[in-house]
C-alpha angles and dihedrals in degrees: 000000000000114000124281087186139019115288126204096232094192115214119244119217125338142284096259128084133184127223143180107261109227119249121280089017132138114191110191121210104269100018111134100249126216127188115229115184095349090313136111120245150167115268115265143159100277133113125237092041111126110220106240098177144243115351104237091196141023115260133186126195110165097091110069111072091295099273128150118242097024093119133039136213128200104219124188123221120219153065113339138164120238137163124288120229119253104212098039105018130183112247149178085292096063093059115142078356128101133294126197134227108251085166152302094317100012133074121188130191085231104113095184115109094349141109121235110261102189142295116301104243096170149285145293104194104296100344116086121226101226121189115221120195 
């Protein structure tokens, strides 16, 4: 039955998650965070990563015998701000569209050989407010 008033929809949970880091990986605070096979890393230029949002912490995880898992991240989902690509840069005309992953501070309007990293809600100068969800 659709709402006749208003209606108080209560949220469950946060916006932060938290996620095995993969083996032999430094995220660094900030960094815009992907997950590859299950585990958390930091953005780059690959297809089949799932964007997860911004890193609230620095983790590393290469010193401990090079498992994965050993280590956790708690990464916030949301709107950020990161940096836009030079050579193939997001602009007005990816507004509410894709963005793509370039790597762990940088996203690019280049699809080829890239994961999505979020919808294109605007800009801050020259730094693009992408929303991750």
């Amino acid at each position: 039955m659709a709402l006749t008033k208003g209606r108080n929809t209560i949220e469950q949970g946060s916006n932060v998650i938290v996620l095995k880091v993969k083996a032999s990986t430094k995220i660094y605070e900030g960094a815009l965070v992907a997950v590859d096979g299950g585990y958390a890393i930091p953005g780059k230029k690959a297809t089949g990563l799932i964007a997860a949002g911004r890193a609230e912490e620095y983790v590393d995880n290469t010193g401990t015998g090079g498992t994965n898992g050993a280590r956790s991240i708690r990464v916030k989902r949301g709107v950020f701000l990161f940096e836009n690509d030079i050579t193939n840069p997001v602009t007005e005309a990816h507004i509410l569209g894709t963005c793509y992953i370039l790597d762990d501070e940088t996203v690019t309007s280049l699809e080829t050989g890239a994961s999505v990293a979020g919808k294109v809600l605007g800009f801050d100068g020259d730094q693009v407010i992408v929303e991750i969800r």
